[in-house]
C-alpha positions in Angstrom: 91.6 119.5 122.2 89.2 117.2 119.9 86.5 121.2 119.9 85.4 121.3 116.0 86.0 125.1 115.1 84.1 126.8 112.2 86.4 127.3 108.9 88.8 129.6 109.6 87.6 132.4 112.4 88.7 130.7 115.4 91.7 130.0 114.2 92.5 133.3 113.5 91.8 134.2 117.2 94.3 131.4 118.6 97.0 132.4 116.3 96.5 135.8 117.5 96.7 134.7 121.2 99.2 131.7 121.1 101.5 134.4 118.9 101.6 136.8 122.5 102.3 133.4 124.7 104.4 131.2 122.1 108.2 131.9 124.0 106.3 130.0 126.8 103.0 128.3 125.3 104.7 124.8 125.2 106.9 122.6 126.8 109.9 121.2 125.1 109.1 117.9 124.9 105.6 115.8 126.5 104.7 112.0 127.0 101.8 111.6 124.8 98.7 111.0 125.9 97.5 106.5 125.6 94.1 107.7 124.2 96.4 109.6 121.5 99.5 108.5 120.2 99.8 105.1 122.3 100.4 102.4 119.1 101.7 99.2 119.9 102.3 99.8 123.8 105.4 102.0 122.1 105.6 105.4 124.3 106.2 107.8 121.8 107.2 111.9 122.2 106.3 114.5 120.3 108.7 118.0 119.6 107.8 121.1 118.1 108.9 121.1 114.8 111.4 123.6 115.1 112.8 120.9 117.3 112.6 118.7 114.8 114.6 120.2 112.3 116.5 123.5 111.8 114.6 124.8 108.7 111.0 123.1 108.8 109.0 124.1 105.8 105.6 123.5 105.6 104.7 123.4 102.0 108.2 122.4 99.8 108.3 123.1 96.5 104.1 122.3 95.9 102.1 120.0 97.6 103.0 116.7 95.4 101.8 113.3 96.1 105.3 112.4 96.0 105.5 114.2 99.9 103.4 111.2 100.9 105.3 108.1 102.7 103.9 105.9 105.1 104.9 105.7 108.8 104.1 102.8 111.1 100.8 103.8 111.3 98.2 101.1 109.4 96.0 103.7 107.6 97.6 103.7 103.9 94.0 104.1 103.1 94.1 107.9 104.0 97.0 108.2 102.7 96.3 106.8 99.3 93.0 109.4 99.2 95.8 112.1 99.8 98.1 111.0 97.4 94.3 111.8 94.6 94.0 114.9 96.6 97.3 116.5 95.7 96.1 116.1 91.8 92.9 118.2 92.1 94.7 122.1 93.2 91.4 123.6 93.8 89.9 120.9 96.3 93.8 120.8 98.0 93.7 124.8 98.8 90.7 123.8 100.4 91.2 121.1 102.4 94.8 123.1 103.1 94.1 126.6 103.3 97.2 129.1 102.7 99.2 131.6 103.9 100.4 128.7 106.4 104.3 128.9 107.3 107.5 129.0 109.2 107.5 132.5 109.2 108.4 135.6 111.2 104.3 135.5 113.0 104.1 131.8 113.3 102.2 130.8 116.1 102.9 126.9 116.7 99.5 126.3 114.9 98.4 125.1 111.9 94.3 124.0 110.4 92.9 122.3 107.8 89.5 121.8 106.4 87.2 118.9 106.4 83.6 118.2 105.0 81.6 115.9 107.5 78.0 115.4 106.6 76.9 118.3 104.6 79.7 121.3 106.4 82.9 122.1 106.3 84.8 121.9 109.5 88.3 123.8 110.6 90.2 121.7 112.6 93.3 123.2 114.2 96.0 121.7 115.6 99.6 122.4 117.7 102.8 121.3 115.8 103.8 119.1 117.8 104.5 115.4 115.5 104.5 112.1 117.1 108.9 110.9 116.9 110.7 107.9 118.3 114.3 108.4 118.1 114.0 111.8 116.6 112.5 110.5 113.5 108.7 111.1 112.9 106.6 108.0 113.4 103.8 108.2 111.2 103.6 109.9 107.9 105.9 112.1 106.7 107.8 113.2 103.1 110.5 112.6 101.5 111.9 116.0 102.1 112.5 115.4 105.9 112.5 119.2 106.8 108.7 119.4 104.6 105.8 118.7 107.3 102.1 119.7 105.6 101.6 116.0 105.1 102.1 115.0 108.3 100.4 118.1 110.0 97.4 117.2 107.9 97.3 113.4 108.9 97.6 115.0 112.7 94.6 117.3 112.2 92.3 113.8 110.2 93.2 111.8 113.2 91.9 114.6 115.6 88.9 114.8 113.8 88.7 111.1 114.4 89.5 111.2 117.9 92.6 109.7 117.6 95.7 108.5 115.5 94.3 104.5 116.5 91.0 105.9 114.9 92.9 105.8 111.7 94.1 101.8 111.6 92.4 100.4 108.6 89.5 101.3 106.3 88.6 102.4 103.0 89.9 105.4 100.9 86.4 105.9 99.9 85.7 107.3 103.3 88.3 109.7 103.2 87.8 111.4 99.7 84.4 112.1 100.6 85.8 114.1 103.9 88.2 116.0 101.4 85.4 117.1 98.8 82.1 116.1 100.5 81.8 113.9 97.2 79.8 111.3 96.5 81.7 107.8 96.5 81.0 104.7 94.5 82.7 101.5 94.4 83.8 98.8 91.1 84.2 95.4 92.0 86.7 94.8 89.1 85.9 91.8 88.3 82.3 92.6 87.4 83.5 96.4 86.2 81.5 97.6 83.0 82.9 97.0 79.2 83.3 100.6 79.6 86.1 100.9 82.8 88.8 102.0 80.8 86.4 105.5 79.6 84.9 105.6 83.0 87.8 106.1 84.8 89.1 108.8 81.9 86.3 110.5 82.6 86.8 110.3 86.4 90.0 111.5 86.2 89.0 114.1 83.8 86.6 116.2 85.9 88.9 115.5 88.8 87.4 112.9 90.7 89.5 110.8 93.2 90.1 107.4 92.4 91.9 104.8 94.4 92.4 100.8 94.0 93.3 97.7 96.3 93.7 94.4 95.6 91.5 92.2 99.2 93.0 89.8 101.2 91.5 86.4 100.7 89.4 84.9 103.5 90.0 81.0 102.7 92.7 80.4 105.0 90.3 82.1 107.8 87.7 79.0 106.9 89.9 76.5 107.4 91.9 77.5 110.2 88.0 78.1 111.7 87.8 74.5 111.3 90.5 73.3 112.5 90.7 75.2 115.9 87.0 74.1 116.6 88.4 70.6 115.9 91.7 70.2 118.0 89.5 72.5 120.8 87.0 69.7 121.0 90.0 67.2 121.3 91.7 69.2 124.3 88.7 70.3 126.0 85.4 68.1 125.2 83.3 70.4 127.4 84.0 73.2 125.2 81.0 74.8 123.9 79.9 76.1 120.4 80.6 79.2 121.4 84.0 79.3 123.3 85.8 77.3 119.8 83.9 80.6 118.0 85.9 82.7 120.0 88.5 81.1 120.0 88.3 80.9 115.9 87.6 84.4 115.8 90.8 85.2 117.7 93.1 82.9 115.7 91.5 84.6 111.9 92.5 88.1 113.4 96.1 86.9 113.8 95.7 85.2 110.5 94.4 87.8 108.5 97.2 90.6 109.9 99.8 88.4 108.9 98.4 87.7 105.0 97.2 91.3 105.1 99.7 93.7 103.1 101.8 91.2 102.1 103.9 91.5 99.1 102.9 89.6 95.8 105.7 88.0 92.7 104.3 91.0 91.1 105.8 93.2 93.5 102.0 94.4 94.1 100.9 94.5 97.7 97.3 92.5 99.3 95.3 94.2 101.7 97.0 97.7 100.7 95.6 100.7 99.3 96.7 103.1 96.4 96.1 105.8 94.6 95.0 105.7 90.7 96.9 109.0 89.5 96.5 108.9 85.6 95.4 106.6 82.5 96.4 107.0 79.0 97.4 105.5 75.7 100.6 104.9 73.6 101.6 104.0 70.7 103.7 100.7 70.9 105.5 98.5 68.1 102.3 100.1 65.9 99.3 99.4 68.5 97.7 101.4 70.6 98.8 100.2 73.9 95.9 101.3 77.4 98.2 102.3 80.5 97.2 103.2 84.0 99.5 105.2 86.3 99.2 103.9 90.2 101.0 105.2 93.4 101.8 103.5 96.5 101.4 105.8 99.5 104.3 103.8 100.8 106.8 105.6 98.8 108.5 102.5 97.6 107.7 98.7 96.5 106.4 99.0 92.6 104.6 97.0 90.2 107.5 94.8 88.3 105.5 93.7 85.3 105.1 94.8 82.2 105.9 98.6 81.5 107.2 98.6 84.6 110.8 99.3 83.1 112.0 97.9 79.8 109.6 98.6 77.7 109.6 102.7 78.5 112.9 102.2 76.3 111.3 102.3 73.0 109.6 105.2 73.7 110.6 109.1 72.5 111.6 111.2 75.4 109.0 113.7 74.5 106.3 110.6 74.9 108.0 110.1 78.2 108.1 113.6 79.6 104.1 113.7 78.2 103.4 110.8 80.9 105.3 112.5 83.4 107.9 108.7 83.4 110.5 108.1 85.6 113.0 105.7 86.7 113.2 106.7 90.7 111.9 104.1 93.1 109.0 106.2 94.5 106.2 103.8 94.7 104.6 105.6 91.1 104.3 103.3 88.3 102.4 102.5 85.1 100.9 99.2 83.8 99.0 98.2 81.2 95.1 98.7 81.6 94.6 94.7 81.4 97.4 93.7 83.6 95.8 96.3 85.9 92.3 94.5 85.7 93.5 91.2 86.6 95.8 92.3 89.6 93.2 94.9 91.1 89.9 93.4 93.0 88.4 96.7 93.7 88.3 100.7 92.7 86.7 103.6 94.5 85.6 106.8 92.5 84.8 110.2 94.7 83.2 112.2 92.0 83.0 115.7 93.0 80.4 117.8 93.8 79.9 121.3 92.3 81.2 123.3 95.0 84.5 121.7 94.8 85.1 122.2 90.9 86.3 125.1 88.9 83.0 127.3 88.8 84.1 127.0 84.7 84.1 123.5 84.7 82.2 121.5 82.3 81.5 118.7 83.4 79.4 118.8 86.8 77.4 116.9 89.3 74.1 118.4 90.8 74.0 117.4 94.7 71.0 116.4 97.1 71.3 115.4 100.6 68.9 114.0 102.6 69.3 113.5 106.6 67.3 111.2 108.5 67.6 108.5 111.5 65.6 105.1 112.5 63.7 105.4 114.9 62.3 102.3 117.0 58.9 101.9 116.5 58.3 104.7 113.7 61.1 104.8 111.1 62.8 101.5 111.9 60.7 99.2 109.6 64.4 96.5 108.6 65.3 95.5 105.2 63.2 93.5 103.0 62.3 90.2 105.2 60.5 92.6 106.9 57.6 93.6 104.3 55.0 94.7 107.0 57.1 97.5 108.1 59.8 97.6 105.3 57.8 100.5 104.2 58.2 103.1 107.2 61.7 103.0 106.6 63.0 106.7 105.5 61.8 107.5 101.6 63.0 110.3 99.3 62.3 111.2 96.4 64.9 112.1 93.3 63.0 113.8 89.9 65.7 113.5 87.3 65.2 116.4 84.8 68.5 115.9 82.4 69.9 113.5 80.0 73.6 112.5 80.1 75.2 114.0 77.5 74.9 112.6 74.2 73.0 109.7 75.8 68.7 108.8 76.5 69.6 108.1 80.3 70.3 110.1 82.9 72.7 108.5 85.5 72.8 109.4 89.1 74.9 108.5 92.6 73.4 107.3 95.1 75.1 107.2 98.7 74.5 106.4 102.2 76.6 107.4 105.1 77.1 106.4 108.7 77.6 109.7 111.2 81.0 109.3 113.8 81.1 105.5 113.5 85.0 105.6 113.7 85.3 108.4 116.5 83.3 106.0 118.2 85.5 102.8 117.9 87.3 103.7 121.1 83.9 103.1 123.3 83.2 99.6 121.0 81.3 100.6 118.0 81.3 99.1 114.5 80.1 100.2 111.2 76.0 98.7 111.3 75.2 96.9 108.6 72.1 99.5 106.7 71.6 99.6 102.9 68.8 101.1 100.3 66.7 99.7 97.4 66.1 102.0 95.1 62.8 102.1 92.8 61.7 104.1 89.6 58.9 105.4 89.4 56.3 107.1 86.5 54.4 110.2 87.6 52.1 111.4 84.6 51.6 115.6 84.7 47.7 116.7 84.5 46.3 116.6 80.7 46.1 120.3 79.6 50.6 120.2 80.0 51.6 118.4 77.2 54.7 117.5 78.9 55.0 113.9 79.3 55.5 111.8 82.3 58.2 112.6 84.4 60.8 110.1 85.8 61.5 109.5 89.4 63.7 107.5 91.7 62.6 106.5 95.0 64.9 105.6 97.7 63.9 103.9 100.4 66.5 103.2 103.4 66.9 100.4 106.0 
């Protein structure tokens, strides 16, 4: 079931097989199995799709990231980084290859493309959707007969290992599995004068962007405190390290219950969404800076300013321009400011070249390095450590081209972490690594005339 295929060949040779078995291939309806679909000690059943509904489609009227509403499922993360997918078309056929339907040689299969550290992987899947009540549990679209955005979060989760796989993390992580892009992450806060261009250019040359706003962590401190406390009081034996646990267990419960929760603004903590457009208007004579967001939940908008009223003065024709409406679908704009002081964090995929028109003009050249630490040879820690920081993993980056229009040339730098998540079921955590980063002068021999050249060393730990 979890067998990575390569893109696209053996999934021509199930369809072919599964298409001479499918009056029989499957059951009409199976428990699913606990290491599977087993969220919240709820037994759930999953039905063909045909099942399902009469008519199922698989693709409805385009691929929109208006098909994307969350389930019960806590992974509005991925959904948020497929809500930026559906905006690039060329990255999307990708990740969703076509000539997939309902149609007279349909096979009760469907696959879909992911990149995981430096390939592309086809991952095929049944049609069978996780339901309770005859409704799907997880995500699904609007349209209730329209399924590609539910198979799709199906095939991400088997890639995973597991739907529970998918329960919390950062939309980062899954843009860089749709594009094999190279993330990079704003703390808003301490965002560059610049933000408001940055992220027009992003957006521009189709990079994925999402935003969320943290949960705060001071009500973890003090509850910390006060369990340790009133532990001591009940139980004076208690040791240091049964009132940690003890905290530990009470900021979990804490945190889920601040986490996601809705804001006067109508903004949601702890949640993340999608960062679909940004662009100007002319309002009452100034140039106002909007930003258009998306809530993978469908629903629940930002209720601030140009959130309704205000669209009012507008010409129709500037409306239809910014693609404006009225319907409750968890889209909305806000003004670029009111958007800095709400939003904590944003997460920009940009795009490597083999995921942008080959015409495109604006392009990133990649490099990818693969390496491990090993104990006793390549394991030398971080920085403390300045006896054997050194034998840590070094590479070395020549940068050859100016930005355009600019003396620097700027580069992405990223590091990532192989099957951390498929792994969660057996215990393991992201480990906490990092990289310095130092630049370096290399003079060419006399007779070249050339200068020195500039490099960037990056040395891992």
């Amino acid at each position: 079931f979890f067998e990575l295929l390569p893109p696209g060949r053996r999934y021509r040779i199930i369809k072919t097989r599964t298409n001479r078995l499918k009056n029989s291939f499957y059951p009409r309806a199976v428990k699913v199995t606990a290491d599977y679909l087993l969220i919240r000690s709820l037994i759930l059943f999953s039905y063909l799709l045909k099942e399902i509904v009469k008519d199922p489609q698989f693709i409805l009227g385009g691929a929109t990231r208006t098909d994307i509403c969350q389930g019960d499922l806590g992974d509005c993360w991925l959904l948020a980084a497929i809500a930026s997918l559906t905006l690039n078309e060329k990255v999307l056929a990708r990740v969703i290859p076509q000539n997939q339907d309902f149609g007279p040689d349909y096979a009760g299969i469907f696959h879909f493309q992911f990149w995981q550290y430096n390939e592309w992987l086809d991952i095929v899947i049944d049609d069978r959707l996780p339901t309770f009540k005859d409704r799907l549990v997880f995500l699904h679209s609007a349209d209730l007969n329209e399924f590609w955005s539910a198979l799709l979060e199906k095939a991400y989760a088997k890639l995973n290992g597991s739907y529970e796989a998918l329960k919390g993390g950062s939309s980062i992580e899954a843009m860089e599995d749709f594009t094999g892009g190279v993330g990079e992450t704003f703390e808003v806060k301490n965002a560059p004068k610049n933000f408001y261009e940055l992220l027009q250019r992003a957006l521009k040359r189709g990079s994925l962007v999402g935003c969320s706003i943290d949960v705060s962590r001071n009500i973890n401190v003090r509850l910390s405190f006060l369990t340790g406390y009133f532990l001591k009081l009940l139980c004076p034996k208690a040791t240091e390290h049964m009132i940690q646990n003890w905290a530990q267990n009470r900021n979990r419960v804490s945190s889920r219950a601040e986490s996601e929760a809705r804001t006067s603004t109508g903004l949601i903590k702890g949640h993340a969404y999608s960062v679909t457009g940004i662009d100007e208007v002319n309002y009452q004579g100034q140039t106002v800076r909007l930003i258009r967001v998306r809530n993978p939940w469908g629903q629940v908008e930002w209720n601030g300013a140009w959130s309704d009223k205000l669209w009012d003065s507008l010409s129709p024709s500037e409306k239809q321009r910014l693609h404006h409406t009225a319907l409750d679908d968890g889209e909305f704009w806000m003004k670029f400011e009111d958007f800095l002081s709400n939003f904590e964090k944003v997460e920009i995929c940009n795009l490597t070249p083999d995921a942008l028109e080959d015409n495109a003009a604006h392009k990133w050249e990649v490099s990818i390095h693969q390496g491990s630490w090993v104990r006793g040879a390549t394991a030398g820690g971080c920085r403390n450590f300045i006896e054997t920081f050194w034998t840590n993993p070094q590479f070395k980056l020549q940068l050859t081209e100016k930005d355009e229009g600019q003396d620097e040339c700027t580069f992405v730098a990223a590091l990532m972490q192989k099957n951390r998540r498929k792994l969660r079921k057996f215990g393991a955590a992201l480990l906490t690594i990092g990289y310095a980063i130092y630049e370096v002068f290399l003079w060419r021999t006399p007779c070249s005339n050339l200068g020195p050249s500039r490099y960037a060393v990056l040395d891992f730990s």
